[in-house]
Biopython code that builds the backbone (N, CA, C, O; Angstrom):
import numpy as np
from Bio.PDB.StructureBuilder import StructureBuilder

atoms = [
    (1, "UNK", "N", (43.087, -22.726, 4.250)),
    (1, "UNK", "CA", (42.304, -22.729, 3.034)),
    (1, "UNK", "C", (41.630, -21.359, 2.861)),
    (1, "UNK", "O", (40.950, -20.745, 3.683)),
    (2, "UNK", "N", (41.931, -21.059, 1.755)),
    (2, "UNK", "CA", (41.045, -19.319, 1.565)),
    (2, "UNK", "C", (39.838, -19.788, 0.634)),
    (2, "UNK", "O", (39.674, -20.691, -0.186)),
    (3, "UNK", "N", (39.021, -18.679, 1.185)),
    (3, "UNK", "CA", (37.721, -19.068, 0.505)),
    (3, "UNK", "C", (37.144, -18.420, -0.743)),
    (3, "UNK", "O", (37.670, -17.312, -0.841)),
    (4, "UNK", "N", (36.433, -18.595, -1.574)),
    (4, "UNK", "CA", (36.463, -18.212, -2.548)),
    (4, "UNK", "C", (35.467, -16.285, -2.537)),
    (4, "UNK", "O", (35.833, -15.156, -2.862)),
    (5, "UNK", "N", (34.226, -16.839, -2.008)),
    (5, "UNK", "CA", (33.369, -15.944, -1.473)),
    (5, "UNK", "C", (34.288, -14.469, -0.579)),
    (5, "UNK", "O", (35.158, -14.421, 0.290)),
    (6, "UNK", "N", (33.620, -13.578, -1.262)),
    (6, "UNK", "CA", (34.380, -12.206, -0.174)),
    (6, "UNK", "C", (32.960, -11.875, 0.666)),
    (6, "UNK", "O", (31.752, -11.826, 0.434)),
    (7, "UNK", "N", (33.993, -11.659, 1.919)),
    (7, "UNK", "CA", (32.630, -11.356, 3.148)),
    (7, "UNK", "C", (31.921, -10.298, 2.666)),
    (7, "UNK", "O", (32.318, -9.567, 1.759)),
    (8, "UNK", "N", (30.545, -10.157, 3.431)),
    (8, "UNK", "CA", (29.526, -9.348, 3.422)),
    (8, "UNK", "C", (29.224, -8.832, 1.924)),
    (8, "UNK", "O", (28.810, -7.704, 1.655)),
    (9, "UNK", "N", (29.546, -10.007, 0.860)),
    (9, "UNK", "CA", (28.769, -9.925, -0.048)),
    (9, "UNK", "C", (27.464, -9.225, -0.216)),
    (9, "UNK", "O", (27.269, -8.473, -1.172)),
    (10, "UNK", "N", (26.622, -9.447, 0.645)),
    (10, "UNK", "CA", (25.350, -9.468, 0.762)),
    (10, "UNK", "C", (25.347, -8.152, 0.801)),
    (10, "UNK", "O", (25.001, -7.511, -0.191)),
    (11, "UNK", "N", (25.779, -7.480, 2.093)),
    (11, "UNK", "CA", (25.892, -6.222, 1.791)),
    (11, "UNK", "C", (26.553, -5.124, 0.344)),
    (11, "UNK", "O", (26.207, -3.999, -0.015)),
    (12, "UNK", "N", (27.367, -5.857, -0.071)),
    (12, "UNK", "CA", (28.240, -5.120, -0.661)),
    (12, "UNK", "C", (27.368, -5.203, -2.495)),
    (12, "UNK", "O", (27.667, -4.639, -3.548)),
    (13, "UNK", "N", (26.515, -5.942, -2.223)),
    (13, "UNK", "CA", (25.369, -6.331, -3.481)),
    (13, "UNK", "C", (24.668, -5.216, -3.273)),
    (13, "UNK", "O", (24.987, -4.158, -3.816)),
    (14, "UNK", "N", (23.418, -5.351, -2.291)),
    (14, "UNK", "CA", (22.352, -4.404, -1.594)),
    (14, "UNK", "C", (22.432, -3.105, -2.114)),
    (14, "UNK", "O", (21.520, -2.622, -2.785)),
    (15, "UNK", "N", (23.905, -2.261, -1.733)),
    (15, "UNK", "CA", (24.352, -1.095, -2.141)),
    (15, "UNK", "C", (24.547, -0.842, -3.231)),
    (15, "UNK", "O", (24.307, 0.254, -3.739)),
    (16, "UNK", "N", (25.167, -2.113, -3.976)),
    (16, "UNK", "CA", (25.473, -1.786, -5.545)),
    (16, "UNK", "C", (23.762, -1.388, -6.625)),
    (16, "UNK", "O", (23.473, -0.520, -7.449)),
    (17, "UNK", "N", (22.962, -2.654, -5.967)),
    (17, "UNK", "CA", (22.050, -2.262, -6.701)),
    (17, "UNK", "C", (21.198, -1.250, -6.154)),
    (17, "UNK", "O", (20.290, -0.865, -6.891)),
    (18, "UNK", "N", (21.305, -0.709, -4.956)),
    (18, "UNK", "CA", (20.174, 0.402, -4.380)),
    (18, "UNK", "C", (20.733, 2.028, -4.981)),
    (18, "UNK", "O", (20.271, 3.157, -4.819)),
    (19, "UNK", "N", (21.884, 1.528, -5.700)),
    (19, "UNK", "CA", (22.628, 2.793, -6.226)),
    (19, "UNK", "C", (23.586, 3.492, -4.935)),
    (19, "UNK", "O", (23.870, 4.683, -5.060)),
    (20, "UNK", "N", (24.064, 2.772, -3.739)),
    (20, "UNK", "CA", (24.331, 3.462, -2.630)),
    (20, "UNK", "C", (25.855, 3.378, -2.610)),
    (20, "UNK", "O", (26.139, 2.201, -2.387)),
    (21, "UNK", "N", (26.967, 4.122, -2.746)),
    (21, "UNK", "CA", (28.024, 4.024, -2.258)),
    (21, "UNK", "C", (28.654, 3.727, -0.700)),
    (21, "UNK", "O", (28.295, 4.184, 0.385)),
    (22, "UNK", "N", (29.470, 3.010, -0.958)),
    (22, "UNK", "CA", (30.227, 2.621, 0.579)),
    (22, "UNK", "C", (30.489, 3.830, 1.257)),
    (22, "UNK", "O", (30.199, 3.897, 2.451)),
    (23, "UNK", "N", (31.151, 5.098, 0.497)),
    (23, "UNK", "CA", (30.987, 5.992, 1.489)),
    (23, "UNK", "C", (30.316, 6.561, 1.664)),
    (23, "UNK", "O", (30.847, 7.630, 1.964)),
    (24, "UNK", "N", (29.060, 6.664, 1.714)),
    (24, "UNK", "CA", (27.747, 7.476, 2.047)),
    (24, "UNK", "C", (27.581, 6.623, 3.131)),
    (24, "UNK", "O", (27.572, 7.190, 4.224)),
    (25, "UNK", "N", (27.409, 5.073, 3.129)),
    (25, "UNK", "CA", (27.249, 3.821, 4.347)),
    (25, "UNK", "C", (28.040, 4.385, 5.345)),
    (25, "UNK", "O", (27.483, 4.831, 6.348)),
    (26, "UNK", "N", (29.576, 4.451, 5.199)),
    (26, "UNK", "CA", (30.419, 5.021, 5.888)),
    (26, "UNK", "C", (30.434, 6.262, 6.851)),
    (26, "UNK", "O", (31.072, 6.350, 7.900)),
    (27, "UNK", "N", (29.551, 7.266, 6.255)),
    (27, "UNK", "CA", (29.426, 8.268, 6.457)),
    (27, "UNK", "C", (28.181, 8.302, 7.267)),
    (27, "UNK", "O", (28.118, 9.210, 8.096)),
    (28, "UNK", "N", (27.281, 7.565, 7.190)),
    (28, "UNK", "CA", (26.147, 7.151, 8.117)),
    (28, "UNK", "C", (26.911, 6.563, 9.305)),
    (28, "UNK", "O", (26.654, 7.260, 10.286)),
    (29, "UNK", "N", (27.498, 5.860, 9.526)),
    (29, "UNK", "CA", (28.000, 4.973, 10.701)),
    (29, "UNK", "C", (29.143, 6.034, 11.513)),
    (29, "UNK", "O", (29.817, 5.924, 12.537)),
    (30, "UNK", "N", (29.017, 6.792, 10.773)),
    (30, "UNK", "CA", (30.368, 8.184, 11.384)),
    (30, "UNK", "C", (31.499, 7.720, 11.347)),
    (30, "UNK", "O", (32.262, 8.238, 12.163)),
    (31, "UNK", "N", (32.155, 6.509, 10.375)),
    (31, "UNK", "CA", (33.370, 6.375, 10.165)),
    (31, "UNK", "C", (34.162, 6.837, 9.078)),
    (31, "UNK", "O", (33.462, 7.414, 8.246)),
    (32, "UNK", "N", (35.469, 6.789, 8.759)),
    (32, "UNK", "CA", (35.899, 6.926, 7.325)),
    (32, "UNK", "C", (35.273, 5.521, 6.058)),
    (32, "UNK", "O", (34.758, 4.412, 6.197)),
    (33, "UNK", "N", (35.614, 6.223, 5.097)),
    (33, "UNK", "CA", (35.574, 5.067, 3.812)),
    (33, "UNK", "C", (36.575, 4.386, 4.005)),
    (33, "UNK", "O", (36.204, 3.225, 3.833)),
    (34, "UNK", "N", (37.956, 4.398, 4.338)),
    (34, "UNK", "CA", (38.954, 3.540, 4.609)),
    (34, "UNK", "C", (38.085, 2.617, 5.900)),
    (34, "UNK", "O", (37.445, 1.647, 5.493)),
    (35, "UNK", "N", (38.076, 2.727, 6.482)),
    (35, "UNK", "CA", (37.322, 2.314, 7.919)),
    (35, "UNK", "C", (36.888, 1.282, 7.488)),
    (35, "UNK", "O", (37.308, 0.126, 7.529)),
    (36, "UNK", "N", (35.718, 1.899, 6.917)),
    (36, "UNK", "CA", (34.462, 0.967, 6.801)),
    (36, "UNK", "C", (34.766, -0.064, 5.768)),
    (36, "UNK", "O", (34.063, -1.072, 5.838)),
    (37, "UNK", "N", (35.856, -0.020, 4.625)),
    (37, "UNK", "CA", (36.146, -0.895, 3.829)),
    (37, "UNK", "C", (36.922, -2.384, 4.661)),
    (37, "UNK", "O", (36.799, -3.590, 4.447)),
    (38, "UNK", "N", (37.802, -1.525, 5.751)),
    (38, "UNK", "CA", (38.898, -2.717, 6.229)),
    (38, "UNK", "C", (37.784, -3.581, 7.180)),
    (38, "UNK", "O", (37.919, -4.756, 7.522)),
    (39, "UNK", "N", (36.807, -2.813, 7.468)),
    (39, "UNK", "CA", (35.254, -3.383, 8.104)),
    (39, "UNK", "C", (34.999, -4.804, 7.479)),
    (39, "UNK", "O", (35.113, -5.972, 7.850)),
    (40, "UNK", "N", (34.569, -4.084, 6.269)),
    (40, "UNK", "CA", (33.956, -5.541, 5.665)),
    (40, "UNK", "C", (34.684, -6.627, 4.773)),
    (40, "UNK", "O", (34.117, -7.457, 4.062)),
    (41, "UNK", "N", (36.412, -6.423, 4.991)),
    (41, "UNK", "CA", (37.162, -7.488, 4.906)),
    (41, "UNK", "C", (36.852, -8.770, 5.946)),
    (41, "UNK", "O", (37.220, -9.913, 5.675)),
    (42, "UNK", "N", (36.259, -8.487, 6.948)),
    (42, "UNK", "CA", (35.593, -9.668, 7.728)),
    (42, "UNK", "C", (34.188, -9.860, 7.663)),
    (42, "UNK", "O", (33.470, -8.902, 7.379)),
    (43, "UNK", "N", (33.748, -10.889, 7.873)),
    (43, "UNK", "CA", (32.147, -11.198, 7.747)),
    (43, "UNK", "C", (31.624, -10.880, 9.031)),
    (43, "UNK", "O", (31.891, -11.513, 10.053)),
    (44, "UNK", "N", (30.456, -9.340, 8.925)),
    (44, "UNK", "CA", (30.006, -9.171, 10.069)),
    (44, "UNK", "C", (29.166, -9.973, 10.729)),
    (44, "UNK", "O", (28.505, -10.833, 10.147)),
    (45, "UNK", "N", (29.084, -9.644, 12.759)),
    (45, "UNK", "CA", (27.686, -10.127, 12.944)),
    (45, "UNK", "C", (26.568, -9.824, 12.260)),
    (45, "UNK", "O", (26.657, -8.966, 11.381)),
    (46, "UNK", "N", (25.337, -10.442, 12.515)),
    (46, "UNK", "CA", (23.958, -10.403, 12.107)),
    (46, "UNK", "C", (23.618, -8.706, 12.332)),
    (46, "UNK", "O", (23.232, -7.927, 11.461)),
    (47, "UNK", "N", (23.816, -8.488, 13.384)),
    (47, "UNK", "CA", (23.240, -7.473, 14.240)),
    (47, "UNK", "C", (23.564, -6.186, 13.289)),
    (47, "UNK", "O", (22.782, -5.380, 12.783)),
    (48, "UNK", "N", (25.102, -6.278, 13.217)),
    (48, "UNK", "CA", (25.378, -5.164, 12.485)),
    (48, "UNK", "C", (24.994, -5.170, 10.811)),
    (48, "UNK", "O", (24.511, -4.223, 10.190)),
    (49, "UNK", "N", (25.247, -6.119, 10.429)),
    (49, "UNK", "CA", (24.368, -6.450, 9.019)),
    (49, "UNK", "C", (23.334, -5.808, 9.436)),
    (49, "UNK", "O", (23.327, -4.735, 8.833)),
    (50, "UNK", "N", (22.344, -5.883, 10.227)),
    (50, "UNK", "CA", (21.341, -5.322, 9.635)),
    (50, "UNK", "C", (20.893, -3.918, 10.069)),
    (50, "UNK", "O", (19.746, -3.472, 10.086)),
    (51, "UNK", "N", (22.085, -3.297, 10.429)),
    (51, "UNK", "CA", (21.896, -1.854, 10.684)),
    (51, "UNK", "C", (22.368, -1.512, 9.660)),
    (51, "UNK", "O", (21.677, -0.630, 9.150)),
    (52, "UNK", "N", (23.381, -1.819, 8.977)),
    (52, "UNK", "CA", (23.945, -1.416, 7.649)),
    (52, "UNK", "C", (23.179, -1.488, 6.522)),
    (52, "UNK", "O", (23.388, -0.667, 5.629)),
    (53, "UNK", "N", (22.194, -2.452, 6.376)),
    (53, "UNK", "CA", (21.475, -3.065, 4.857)),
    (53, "UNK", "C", (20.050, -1.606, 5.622)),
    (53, "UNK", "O", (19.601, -0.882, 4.734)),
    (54, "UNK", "N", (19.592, -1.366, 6.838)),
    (54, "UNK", "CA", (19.408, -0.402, 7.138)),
    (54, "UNK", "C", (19.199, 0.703, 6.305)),
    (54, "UNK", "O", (18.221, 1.058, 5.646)),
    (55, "UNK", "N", (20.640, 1.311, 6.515)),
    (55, "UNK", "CA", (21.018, 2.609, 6.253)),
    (55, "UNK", "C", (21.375, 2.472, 4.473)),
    (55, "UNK", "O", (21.688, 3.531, 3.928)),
    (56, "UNK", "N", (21.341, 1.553, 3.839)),
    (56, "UNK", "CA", (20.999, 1.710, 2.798)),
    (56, "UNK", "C", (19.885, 1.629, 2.260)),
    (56, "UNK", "O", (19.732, 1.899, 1.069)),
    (57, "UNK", "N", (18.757, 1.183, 3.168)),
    (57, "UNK", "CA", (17.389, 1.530, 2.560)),
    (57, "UNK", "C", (16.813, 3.057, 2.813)),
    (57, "UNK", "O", (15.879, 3.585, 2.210)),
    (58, "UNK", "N", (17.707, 3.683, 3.978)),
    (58, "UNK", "CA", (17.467, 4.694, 4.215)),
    (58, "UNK", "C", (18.001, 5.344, 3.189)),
    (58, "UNK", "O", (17.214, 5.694, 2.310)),
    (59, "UNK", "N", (19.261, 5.631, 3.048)),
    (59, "UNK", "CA", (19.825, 6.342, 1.803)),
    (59, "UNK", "C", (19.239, 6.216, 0.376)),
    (59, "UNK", "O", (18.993, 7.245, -0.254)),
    (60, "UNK", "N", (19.016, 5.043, -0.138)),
    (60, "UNK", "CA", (18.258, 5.038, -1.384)),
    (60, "UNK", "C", (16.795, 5.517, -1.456)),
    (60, "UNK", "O", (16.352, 5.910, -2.536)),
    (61, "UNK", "N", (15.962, 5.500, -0.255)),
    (61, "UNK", "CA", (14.856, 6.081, -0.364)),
    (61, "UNK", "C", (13.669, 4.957, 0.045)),
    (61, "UNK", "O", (12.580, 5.307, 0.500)),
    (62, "UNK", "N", (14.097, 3.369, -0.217)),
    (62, "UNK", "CA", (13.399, 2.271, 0.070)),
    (62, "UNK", "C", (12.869, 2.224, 1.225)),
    (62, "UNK", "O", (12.041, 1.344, 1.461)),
    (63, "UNK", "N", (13.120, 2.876, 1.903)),
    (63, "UNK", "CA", (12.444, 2.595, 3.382)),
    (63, "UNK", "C", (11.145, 2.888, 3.290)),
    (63, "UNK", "O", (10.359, 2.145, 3.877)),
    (64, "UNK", "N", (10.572, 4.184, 2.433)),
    (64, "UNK", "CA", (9.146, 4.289, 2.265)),
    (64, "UNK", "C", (9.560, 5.700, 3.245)),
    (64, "UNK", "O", (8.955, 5.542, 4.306)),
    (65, "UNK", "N", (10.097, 6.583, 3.278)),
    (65, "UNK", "CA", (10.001, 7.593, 3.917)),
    (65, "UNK", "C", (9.884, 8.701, 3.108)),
    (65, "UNK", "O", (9.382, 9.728, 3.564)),
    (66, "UNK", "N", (10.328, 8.630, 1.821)),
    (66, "UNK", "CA", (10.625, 10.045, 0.684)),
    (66, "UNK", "C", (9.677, 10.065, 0.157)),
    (66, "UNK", "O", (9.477, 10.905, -0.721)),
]
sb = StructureBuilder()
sb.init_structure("model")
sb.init_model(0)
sb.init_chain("A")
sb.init_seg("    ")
for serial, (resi, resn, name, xyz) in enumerate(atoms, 1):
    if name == "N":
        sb.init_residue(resn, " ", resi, " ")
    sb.init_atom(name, np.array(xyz, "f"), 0.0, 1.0, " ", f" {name:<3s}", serial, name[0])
structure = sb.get_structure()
């Protein structure tokens, strides 16, 4: 049965609205944009979710650091 939902939605929201591209994410994690896309064809652990939702608060500026 395939599911309707595509993994790491959550993430793939976060970025859209923080204005953050996948490859800037990509480019934080020191991988390619190919990489990191075939990445989130699976639903990550927790752990890494939240190094990723992370580095997009870092990149957009949300973290409160800029």
């Amino acid at each position: 049965m395939v599911s309707n939902t595509r993994p790491n939605r959550d993430i793939r929201r976060a970025a859209a609205f923080s204005g953050v591209c996948l490859w800037q994410i990509a480019d934080s994690l020191g991988i390619t944009d190919a990489n990191f896309s075939r990445k989130l064809r699976r639903e990550l652990p927790a752990d890494e979710k939240e190094k990723i939702m992370q580095i997009i608060k870092n990149i957009s500026g949300e973290d409160g650091k800029e």
